[in-house]
C-alpha atoms as a printed R data frame, in Angstrom:
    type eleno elety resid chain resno       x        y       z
1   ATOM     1    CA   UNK     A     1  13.200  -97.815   8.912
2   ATOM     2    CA   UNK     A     2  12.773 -100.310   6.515
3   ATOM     3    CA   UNK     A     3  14.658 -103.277   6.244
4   ATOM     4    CA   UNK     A     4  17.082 -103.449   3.130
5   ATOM     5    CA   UNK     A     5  16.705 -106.527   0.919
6   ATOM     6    CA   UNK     A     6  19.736 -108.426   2.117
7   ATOM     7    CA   UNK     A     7  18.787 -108.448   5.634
8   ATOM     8    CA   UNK     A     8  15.164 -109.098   5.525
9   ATOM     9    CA   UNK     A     9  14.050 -112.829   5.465
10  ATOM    10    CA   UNK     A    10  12.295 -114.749   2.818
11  ATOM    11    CA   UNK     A    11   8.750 -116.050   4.639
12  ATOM    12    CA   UNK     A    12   8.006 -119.225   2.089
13  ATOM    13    CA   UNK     A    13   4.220 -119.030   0.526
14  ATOM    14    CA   UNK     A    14   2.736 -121.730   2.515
15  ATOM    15    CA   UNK     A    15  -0.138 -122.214   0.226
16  ATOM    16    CA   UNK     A    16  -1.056 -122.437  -3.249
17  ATOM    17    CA   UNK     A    17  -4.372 -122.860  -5.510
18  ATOM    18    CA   UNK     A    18  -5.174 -123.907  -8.981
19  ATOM    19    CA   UNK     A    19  -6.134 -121.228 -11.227
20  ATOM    20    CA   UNK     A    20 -10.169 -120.607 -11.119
21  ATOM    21    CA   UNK     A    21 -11.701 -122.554 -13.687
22  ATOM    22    CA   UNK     A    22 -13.401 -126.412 -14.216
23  ATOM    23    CA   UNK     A    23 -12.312 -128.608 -11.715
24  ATOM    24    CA   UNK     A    24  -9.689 -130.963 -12.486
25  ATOM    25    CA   UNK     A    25  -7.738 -133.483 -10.519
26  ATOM    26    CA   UNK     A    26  -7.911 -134.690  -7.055
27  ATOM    27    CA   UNK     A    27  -6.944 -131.329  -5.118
28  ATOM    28    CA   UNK     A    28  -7.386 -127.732  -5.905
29  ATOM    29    CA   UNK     A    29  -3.967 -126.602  -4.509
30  ATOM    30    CA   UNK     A    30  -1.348 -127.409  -1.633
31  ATOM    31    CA   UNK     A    31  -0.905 -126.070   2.181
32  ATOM    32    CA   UNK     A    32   2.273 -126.422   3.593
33  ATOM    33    CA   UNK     A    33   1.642 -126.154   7.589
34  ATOM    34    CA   UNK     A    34   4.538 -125.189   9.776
35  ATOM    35    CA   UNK     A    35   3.285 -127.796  12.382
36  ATOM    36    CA   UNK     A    36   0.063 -130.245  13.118
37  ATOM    37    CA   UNK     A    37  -1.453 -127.825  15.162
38  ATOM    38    CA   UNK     A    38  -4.469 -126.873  13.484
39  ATOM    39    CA   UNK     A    39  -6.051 -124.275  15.710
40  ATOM    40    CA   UNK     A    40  -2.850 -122.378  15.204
41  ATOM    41    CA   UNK     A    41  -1.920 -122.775  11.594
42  ATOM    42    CA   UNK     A    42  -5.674 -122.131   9.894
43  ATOM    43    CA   UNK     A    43  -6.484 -118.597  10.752
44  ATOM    44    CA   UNK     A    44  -3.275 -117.872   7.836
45  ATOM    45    CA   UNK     A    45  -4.778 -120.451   5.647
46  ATOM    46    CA   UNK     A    46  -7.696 -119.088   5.542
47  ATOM    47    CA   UNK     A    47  -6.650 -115.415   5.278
48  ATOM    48    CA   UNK     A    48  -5.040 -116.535   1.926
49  ATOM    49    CA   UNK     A    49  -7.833 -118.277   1.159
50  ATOM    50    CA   UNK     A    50 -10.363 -115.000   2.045
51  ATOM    51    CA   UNK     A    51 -11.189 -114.635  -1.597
52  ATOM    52    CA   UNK     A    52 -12.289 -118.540  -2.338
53  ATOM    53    CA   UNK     A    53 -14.530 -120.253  -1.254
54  ATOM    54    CA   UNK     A    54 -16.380 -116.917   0.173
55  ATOM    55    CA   UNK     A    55 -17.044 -116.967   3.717
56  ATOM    56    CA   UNK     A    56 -14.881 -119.792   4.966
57  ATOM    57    CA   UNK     A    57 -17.750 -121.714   7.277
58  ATOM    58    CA   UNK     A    58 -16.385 -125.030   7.966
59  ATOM    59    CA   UNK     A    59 -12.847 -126.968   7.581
60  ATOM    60    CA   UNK     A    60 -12.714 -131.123   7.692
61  ATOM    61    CA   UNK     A    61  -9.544 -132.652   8.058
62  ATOM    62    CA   UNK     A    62  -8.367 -136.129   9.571
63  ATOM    63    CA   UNK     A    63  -8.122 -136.693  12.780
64  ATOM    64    CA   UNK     A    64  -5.097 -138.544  13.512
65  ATOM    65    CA   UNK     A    65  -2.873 -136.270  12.091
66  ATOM    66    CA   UNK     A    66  -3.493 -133.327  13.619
67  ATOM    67    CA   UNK     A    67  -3.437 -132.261  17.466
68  ATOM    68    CA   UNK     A    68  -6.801 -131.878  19.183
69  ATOM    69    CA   UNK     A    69  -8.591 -128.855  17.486
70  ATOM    70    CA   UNK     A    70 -11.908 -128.745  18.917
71  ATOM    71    CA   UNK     A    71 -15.228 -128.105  17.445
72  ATOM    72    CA   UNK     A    72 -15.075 -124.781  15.956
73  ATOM    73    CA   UNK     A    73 -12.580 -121.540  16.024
74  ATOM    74    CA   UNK     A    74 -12.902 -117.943  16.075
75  ATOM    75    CA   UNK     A    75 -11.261 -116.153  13.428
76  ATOM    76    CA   UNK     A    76 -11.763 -112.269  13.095
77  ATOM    77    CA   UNK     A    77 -15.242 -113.068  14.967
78  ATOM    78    CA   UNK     A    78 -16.517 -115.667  12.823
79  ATOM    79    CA   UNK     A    79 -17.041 -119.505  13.897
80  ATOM    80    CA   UNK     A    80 -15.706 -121.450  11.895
81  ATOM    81    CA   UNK     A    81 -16.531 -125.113  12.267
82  ATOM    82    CA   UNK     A    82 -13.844 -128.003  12.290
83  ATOM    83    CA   UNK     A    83 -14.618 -131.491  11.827
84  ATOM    84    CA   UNK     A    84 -12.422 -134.530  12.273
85  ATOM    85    CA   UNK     A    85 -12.793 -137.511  10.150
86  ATOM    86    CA   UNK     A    86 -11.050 -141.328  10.609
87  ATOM    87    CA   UNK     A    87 -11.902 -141.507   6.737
88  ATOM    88    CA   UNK     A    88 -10.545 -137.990   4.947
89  ATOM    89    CA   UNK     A    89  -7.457 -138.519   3.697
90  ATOM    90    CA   UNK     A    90  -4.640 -138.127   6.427
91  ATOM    91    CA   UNK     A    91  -3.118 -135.724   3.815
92  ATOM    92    CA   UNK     A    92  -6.126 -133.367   2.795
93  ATOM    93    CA   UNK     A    93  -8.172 -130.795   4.712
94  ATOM    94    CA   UNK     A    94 -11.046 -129.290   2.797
95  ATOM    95    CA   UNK     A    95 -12.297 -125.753   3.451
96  ATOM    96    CA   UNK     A    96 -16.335 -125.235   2.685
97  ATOM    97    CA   UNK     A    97 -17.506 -121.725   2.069
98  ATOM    98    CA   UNK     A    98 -20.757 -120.110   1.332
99  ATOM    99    CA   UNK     A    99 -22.944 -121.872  -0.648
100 ATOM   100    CA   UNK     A   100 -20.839 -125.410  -0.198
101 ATOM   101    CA   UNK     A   101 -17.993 -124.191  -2.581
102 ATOM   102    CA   UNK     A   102 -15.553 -126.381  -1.189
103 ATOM   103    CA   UNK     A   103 -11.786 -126.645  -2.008
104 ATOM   104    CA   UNK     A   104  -9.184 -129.838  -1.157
105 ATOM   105    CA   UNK     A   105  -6.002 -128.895  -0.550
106 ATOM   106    CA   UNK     A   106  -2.961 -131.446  -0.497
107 ATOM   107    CA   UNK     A   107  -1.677 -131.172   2.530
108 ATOM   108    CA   UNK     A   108   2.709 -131.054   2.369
109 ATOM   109    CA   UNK     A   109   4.017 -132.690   5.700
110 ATOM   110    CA   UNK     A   110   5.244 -129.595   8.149
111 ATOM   111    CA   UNK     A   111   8.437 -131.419   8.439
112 ATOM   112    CA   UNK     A   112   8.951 -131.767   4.406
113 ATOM   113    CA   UNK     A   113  12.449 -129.644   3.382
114 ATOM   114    CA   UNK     A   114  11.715 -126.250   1.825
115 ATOM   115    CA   UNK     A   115  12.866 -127.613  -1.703
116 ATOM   116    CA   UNK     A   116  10.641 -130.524  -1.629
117 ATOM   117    CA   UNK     A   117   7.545 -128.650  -0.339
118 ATOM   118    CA   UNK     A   118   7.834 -125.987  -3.020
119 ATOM   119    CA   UNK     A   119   7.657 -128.781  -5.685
120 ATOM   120    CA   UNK     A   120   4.696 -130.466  -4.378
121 ATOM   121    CA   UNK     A   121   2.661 -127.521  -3.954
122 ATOM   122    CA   UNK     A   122   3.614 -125.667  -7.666
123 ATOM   123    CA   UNK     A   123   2.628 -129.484  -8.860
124 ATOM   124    CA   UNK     A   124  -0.756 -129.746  -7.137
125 ATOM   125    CA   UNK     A   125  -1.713 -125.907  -8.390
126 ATOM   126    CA   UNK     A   126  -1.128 -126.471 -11.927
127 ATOM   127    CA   UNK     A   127  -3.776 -125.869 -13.736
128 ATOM   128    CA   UNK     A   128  -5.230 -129.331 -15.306
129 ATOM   129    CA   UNK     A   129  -3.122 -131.411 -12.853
130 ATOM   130    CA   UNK     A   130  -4.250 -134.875 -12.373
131 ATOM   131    CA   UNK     A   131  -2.078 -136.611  -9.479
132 ATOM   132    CA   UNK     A   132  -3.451 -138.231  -6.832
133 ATOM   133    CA   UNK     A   133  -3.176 -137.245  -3.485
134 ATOM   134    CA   UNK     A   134  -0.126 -140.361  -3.007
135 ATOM   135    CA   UNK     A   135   1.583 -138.761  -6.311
136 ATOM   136    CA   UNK     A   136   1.836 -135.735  -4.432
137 ATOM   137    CA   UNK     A   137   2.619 -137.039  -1.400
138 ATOM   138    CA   UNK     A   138   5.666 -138.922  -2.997
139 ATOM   139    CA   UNK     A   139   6.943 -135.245  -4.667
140 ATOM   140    CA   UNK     A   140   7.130 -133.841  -1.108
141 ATOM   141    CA   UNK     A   141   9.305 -136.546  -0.156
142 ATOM   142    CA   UNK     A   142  11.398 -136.620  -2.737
143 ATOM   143    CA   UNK     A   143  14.572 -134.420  -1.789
């Protein structure tokens, strides 16, 4: 049976991207985490990211915001390396595909109020949008 409307629960989009086209701005879309666990929160990131960059092969993120991750994770049997970085922004990963397409993605604090983490992450997709990573980062804790 399938759930009617008014009892089934609203699952927020936890990511966005930019439209495909030139590169603009410091970040090619948002992620919005549901905690700083990175070993469990990518493998849904990167299904939603399955059609860009190609095949996801690495993901860099800094390393004092996030728990321990290791050095690389299975997802539907491919590696996929992680590297930690003292010097990537604390609120950026970047996922590297094929070929070194690589995207930045603003990452939206897990703990950031639905509202809040909806603004910052329609901001950073716009197409043509320009704000730095601290712009954003002010938007998400704005409400």
């Amino acid at each position: 049976m399938t759930p009617s409307p008014a009892t089934s629960i609203a699952t927020p989009t936890r990511s966005r991207l930019k439209a495909q086209a030139p590169t603009t701005g410091f970040v090619d879309g948002a992620w919005w985490p549901a905690s700083r666990d990175l070993a469990a929160e990518l493998p849904e990131l990167l299904a939603a990211l399955a059609d860009r960059p190609g095949r996801i092969e690495r993901v860099t993120y800094n390393l004092t915001e996030w728990e321990a991750a290791g050095s690389r994770l299975k997802i539907d049997g491919q590696v996929v390396r992680l590297e930690g970085f003292r010097s990537q922004h604390p609120d950026t990963v970047t996922v590297t595909g094929q070929g070194w397409q690589r995207l930045t993605l603003f990452v939206v604090p897990p703990e950031t109020g639905p509202a809040a983490a909806n603004d910052a992450m329609t901001t950073a997709s716009q197409r043509g949008n320009g704000d730095t990573v601290e712009e954003l980062v002010a938007l998400s804790r704005a409400r």
